[in-house]
C-alpha positions in Angstrom: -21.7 23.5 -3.5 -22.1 25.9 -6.5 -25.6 27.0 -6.9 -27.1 26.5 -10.6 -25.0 22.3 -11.3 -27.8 20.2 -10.1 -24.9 17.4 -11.3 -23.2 18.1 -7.8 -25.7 17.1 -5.7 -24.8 14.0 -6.8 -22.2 13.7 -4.4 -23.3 16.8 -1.6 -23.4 15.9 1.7 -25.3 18.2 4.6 -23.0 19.4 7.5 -24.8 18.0 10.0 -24.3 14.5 8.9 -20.6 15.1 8.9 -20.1 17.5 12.3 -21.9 16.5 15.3 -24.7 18.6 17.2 -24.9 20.4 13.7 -28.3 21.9 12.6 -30.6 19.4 11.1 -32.1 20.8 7.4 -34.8 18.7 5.3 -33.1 17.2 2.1 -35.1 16.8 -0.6 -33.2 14.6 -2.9 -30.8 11.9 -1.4 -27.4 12.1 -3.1 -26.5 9.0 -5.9 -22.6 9.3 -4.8 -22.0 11.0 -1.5 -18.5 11.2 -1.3 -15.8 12.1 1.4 -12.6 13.7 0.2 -9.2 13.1 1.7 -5.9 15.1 0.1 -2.6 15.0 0.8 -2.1 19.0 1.0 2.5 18.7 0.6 1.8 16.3 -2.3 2.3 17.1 -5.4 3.9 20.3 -5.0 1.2 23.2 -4.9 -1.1 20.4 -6.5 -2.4 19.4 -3.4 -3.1 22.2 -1.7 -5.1 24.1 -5.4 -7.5 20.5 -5.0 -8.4 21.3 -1.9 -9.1 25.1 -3.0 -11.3 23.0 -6.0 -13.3 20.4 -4.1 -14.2 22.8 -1.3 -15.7 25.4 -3.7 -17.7 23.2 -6.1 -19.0 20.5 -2.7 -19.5 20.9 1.0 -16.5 22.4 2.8 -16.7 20.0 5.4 -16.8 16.9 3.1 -13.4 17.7 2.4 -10.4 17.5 4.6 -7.0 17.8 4.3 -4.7 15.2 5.7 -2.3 17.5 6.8 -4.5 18.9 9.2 -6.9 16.1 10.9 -5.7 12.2 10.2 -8.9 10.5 8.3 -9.0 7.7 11.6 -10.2 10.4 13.7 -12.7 11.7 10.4 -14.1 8.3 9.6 -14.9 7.4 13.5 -16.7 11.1 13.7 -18.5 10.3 10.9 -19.6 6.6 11.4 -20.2 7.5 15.1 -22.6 10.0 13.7 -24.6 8.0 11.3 -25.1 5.7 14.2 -26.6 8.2 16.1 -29.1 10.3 13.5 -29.8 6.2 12.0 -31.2 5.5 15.5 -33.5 8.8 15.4 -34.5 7.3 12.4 -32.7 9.3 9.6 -33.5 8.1 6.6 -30.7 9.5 5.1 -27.9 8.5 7.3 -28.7 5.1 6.3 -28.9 6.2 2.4 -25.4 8.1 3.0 -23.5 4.6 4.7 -25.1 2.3 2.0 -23.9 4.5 -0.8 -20.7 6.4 0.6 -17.6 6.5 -1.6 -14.2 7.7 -0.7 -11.7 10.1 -2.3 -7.6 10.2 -1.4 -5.7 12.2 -3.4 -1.4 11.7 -2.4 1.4 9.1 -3.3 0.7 6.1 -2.3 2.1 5.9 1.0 -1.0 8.5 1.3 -3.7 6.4 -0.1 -2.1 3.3 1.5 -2.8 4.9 4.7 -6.6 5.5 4.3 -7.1 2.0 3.1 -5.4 1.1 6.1 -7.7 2.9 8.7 -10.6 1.6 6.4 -9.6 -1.8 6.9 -8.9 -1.2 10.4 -13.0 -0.1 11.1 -14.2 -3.3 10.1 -17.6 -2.0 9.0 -20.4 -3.9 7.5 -20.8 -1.6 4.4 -17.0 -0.4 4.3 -17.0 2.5 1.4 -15.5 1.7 -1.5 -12.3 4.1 -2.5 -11.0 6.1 -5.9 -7.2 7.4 -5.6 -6.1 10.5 -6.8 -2.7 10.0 -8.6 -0.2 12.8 -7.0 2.8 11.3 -6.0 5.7 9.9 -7.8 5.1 6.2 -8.9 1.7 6.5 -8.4 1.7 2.9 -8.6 -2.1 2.0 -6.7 -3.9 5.0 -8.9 -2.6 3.3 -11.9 -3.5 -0.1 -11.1 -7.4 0.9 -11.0 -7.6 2.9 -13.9 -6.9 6.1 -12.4 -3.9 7.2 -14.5 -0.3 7.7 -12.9 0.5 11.4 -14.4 -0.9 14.0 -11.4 -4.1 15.7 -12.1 -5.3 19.0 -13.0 -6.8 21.3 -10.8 -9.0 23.0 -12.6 -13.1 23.0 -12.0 -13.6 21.0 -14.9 -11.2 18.4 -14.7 -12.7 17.9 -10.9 -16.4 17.6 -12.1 -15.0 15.2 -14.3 -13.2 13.2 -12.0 -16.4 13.1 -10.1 -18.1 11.6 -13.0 -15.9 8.9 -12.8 -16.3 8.0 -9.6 -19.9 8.0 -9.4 -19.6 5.5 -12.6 -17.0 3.4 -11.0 -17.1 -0.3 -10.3 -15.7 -1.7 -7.0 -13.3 -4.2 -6.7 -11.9 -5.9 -3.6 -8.2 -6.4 -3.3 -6.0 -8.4 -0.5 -4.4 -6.8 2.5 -0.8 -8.2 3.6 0.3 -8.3 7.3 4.0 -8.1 7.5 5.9 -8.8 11.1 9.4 -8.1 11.3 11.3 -9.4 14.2 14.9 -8.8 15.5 17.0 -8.6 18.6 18.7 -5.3 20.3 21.6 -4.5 19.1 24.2 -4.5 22.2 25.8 -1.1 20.6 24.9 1.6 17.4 22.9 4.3 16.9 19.8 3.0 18.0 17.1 4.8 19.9 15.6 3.0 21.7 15.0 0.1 19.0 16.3 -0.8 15.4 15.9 0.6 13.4 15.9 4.0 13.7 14.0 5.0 10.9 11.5 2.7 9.6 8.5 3.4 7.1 5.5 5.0 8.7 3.5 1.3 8.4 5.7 -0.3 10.5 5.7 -0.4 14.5 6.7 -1.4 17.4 4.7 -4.7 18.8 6.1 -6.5 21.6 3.3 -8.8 22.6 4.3 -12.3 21.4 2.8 -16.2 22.0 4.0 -18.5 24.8 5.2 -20.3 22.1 6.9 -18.0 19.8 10.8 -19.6 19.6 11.5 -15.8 19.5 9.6 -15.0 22.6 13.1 -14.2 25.0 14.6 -11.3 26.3 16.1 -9.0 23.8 13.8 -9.6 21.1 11.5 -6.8 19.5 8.5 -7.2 17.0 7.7 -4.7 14.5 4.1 -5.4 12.4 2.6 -3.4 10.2 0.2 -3.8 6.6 0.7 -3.2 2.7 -1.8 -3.2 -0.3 1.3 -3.1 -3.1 4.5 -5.0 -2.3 7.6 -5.5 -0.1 10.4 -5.3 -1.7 14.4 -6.3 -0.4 17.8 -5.2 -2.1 19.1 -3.1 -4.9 16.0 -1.6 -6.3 14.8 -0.5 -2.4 18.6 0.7 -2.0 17.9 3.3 -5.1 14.6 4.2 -3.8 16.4 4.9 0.0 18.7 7.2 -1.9 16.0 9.0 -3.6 14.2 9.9 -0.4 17.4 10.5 1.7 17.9 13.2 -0.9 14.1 14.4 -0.6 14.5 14.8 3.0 17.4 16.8 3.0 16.0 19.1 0.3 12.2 18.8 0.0 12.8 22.0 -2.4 13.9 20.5 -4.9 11.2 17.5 -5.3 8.1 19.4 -6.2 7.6 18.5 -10.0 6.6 15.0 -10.8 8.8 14.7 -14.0 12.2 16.2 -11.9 11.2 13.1 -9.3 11.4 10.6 -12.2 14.3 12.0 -13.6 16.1 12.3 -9.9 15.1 8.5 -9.3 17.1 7.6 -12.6 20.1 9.1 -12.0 20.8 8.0 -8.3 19.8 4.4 -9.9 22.9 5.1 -12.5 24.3 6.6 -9.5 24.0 3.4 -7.3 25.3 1.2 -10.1 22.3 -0.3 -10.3 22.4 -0.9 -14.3 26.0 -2.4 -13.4 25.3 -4.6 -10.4 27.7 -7.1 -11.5 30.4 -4.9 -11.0 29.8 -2.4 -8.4 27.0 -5.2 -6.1 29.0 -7.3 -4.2 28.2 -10.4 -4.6 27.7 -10.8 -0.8 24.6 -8.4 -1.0 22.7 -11.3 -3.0 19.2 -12.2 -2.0 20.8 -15.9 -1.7 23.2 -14.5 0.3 21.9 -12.7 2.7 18.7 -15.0 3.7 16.9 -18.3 3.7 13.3 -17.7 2.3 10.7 -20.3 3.2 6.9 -20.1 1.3 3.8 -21.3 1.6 1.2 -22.4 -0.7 -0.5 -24.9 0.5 -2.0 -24.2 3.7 0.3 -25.0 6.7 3.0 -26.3 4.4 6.3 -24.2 4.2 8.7 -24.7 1.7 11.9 -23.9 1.0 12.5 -21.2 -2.1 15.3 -21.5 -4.3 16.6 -18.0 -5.4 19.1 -17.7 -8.3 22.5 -16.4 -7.0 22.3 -13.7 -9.6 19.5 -12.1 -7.9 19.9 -8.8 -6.4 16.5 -7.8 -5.5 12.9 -9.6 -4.6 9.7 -8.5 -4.7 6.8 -9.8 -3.4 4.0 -7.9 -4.9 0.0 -8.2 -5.0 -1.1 -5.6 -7.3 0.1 -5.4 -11.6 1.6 -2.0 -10.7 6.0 -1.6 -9.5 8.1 1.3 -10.6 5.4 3.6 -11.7 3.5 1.2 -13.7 5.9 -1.9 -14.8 4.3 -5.2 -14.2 7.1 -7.6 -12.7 4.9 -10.8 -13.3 3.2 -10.4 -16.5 1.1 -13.4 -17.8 2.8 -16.7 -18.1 1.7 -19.0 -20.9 -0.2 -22.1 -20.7 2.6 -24.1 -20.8 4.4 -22.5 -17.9 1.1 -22.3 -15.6 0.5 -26.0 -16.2 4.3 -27.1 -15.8 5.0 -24.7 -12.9 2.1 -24.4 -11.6 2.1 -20.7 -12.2 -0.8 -18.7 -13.0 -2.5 -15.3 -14.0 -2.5 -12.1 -11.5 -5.2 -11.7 -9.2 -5.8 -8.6 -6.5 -8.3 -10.9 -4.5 -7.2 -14.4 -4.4 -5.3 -14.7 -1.3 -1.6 -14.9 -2.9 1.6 -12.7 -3.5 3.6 -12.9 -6.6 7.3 -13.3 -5.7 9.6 -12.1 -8.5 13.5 -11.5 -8.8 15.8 -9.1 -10.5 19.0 -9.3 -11.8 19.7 -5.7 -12.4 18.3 -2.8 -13.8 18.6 -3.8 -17.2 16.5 -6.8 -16.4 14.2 -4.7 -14.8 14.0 -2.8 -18.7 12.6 -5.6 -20.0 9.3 -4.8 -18.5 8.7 -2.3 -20.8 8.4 -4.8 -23.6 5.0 -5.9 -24.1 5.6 -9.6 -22.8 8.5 -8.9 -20.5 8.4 -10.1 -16.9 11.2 -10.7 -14.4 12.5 -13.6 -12.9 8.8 -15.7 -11.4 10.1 -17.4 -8.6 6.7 -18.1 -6.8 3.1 -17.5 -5.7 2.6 -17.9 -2.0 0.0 -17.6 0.4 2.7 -16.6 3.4 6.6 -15.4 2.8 8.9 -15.9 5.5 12.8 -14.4 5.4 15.2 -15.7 7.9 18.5 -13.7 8.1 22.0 -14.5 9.6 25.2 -13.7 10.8 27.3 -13.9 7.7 27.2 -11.7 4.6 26.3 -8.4 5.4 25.9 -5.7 7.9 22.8 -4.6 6.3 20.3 -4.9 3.6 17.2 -2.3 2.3 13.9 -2.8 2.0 11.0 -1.3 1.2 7.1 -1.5 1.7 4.6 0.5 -1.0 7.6 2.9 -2.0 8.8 3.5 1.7 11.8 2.2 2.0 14.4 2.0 5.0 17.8 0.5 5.7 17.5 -3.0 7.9 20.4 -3.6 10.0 21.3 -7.6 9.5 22.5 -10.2 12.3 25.8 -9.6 13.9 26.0 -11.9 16.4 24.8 -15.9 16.4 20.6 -13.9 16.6 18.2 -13.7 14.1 16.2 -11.2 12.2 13.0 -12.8 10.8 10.5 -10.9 8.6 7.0 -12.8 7.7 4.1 -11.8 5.4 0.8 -13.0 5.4 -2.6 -12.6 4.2 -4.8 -10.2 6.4 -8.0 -9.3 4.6 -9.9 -7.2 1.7 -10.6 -3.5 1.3 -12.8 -2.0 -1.6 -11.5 -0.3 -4.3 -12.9 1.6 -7.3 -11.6 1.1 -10.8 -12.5 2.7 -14.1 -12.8 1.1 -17.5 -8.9 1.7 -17.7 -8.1 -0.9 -14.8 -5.5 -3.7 -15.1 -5.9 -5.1 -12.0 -7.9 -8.2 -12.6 -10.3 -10.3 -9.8 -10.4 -13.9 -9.1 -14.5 -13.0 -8.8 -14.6 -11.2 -12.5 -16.6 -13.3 -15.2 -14.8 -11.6 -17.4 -11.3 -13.7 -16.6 -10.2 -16.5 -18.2 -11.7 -19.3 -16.2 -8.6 -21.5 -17.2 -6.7 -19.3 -15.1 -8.4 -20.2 -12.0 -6.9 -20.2 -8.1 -8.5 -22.1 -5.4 -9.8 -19.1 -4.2 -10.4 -20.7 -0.5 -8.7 -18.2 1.9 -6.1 -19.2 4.6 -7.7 -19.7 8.0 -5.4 -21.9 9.7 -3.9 -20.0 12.5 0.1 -20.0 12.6 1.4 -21.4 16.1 3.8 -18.0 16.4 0.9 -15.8 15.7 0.9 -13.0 18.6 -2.0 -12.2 20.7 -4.1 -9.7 18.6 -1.1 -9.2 16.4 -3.7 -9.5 13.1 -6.5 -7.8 14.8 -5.7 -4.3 13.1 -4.0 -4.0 10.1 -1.3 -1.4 11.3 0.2 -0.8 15.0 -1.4 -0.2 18.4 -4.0 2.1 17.9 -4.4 1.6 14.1 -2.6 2.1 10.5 -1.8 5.5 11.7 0.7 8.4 11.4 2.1 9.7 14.3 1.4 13.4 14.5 5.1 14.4 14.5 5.6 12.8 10.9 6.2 15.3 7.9 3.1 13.6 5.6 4.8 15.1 2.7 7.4 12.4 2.8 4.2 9.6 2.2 4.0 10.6 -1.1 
């Protein structure tokens, strides 16, 4: 911390509460916003790495980390495992530091994504709130609490100010989304050792099913994982699979936030995505490829009707797709009362399911009032695929996307969604996100805010007891992290 800005130790915190076995020193003044930093160091270009330079010089060193180098599971359980110990020696501050700790990520949002996972995953009775850092592409969580969706400068300044922010913030809770994806073998292909061979980094392999699971035979696999933002299936995941195809095979040339945007519109013109009627087969249609069952009232599943001129679905929990666009917009009276459709909320327990025609439906988002196809609001989403229309489809969860091999033979590939719980967010005076809990919404607008807690006859054993795979919402060490952003 820089000696003579008495502002900072606002948010200093000593190294002994953060490393083990440290040196204990006397604090005379406990901190009004201790905060822990995460950056993504590859995001960004040379952004990430200059913010880590920043934070490092004006707070503790070792109150910043980059992700690149330790994963914040293993950071967060140091820590925690620490304030344990010194609050059972009776340190005051340890107890001052869990009550008022706030979190930092700075990435894409496959990056922050991946912090509120491992939050989530903690369960802990005072779980610290958490600002996001926009320095990715769409930027699409950043933006949806206020935080802007352009990257950030680096400078001292522009950190203390950021600071500012988040000691001023208000928290917000928003849903978590559990997404199981299951499938049989394929008898031949390119797969190694199960399908598919390349799917997004919050998705894994889960193989525990019920006794009662229909699914529960030989041959079968079960992929499970979380998201925060959406799942989306079809054209628009099919551009976004192009766009980081090309980033992988030449990282070089995606450093600059404004070449990204431009890149992602040209492999959309590319794609034919703004003339899906001509160069989409018709086969590729959502209708087409799957039956889609939803729930809204609890243990209830209904069949969806899907127009046959949609091309791509997304189910989506926060006002944020595309770098800002919001799919669902707010329906008028007269729509929520006759189709029982109603406002956005980040905290109310359902998804908003919305379809596309094209890309040129997708422009009319940028009109104040435009919106996309409102199919539904659902408190579980269930996709059955089969043998039929195509050999595969893409998809995509909070901007990763990957392509899913379909059914060839008379088998099945079944992907469900369902609510899993609430992380803490911070927003600025610039959020659009909007709470079911916020006296300051509409109270016409109102959900039955009462959560889902009847348990589904397929669920697997512990299958919901951590929001990502295994261990927990992780990255395996062997994964580039500059592809998260």
């Amino acid at each position: 911390m820089e000696d003579g800005n008495s502002s900072l130790r606002d948010f200093y915190i000593p190294d002994y509460m953060l490393v083990p076995e440290s040196k204990k020193v006397d604090v005379l003044e406990e901190p009004a916003c201790p905060v822990v930093v995460f950056i993504n160091s590859r995001s960004g270009g040379q952004l990430g790495g200059n913010l880590i330079k920043t934070y490092r010089e004006l707070l503790n060193y070792a109150q910043v980390f980059d992700l690149g180098e330790e994963a914040p599971d293993k950071v967060l359980h140091r820590l925690y495992g620490n304030i344990e110990k010194l609050k059972s020696e009776g340190d005051h501050l340890a107890a001052h530091i869990e009550k008022t700790l706030r979190l930092i990520v700075a990435g894409g949002d496959g990056t922050a994504g991946w912090l509120l996972g491992v939050v989530c995953d903690l369960k802990l009775a005072k779980p610290p709130p958490i600002a996001t850092v926009p320095l990715g592409t769409g930027n699409n969580l950043p933006y949806s609490f206020g935080w802007g969706k352009k990257n950030p400068s680096t400078d001292k300044q522009s950190v203390l100010s950021f600071l500012q922010q988040v000691k001023e913030a208000k928290e917000m809770k928003i849903d978590s989304w559990h997404i199981v994806m299951r499938m049989k073998v394929p008898k031949e292909g390119f797969f190694d050792p199960i399908p598919p061979l390349e799917l997004p980094h919050s998705l894994h392999a889960f193989q525990r099913v019920s006794s009662s699971d229909t699914l529960n035979v030989e041959g079968y696999h079960t992929f499970r994982g979380g998201f925060w933002n959406y799942f989306s299936m079809g054209m628009d995941a099919q551009v976004s699979y192009a766009f980081h195809s090309e980033r992988k095979k030449h990282p070089e040339r995606f450093k600059n936030q404004l070449t990204n945007q431009s890149t992602y519109a040209k492999l959309g013109l590319k794609q034919g995505w703004f003339l899906a009627s001509l160069c989409h087969p018709s086969s590729r249609n959502i209708a087409q490829l799957a039956n889609v069952k939803i729930m809204k009232t609890p243990g209830q599943w209904v069949d969806l009707h899907i127009p046959s001129s949609i091309r791509s679905i997304v189910c989506l929990n926060l006002p944020s797709f595309s770098g800002g666009l919001n799919p669902w917009g707010t329906p008028n009276q007269k729509k929520a009362r006759n189709r029982d459709l109603t406002r956005p909320y980040v905290d109310d327990g359902f998804l908003e399911v919305v379809g596309f025609r094209d890309a040129w439906h997708g422009l009319v988002l940028l009109a104040p009032k435009g919106h996309g196809t409102r199919l539904a609001q659902a408190r579980r989403i269930r996709f059955e695929f089969h043998k039929g229309a195509a050999e595969h489809t893409f998809m995509r969860i909070d901007g990763e996307p990957w392509k899913q091999p379909l059914p060839v033979d008379d088998d099945a590939v079944v992907v469900e969604i369902s609510h899993l719980g609430q992380v803490d967010m911070l927003t600025t005076k610039n959020c659009i996100s909007r709470s079911i809990s916020d006296p300051s919404t509409p109270s016409t607008w109102s959900h039955n805010g009462d959560e889902d807690s009847e348990d589904s006859e397929d669920e697997w054993e512990g299958g919901r007891s951590k929001f990502g795979a295994a261990a927990t919402f992780k990255i395996s060490e062997e994964i580039d992290i500059a592809h998260l952003s």
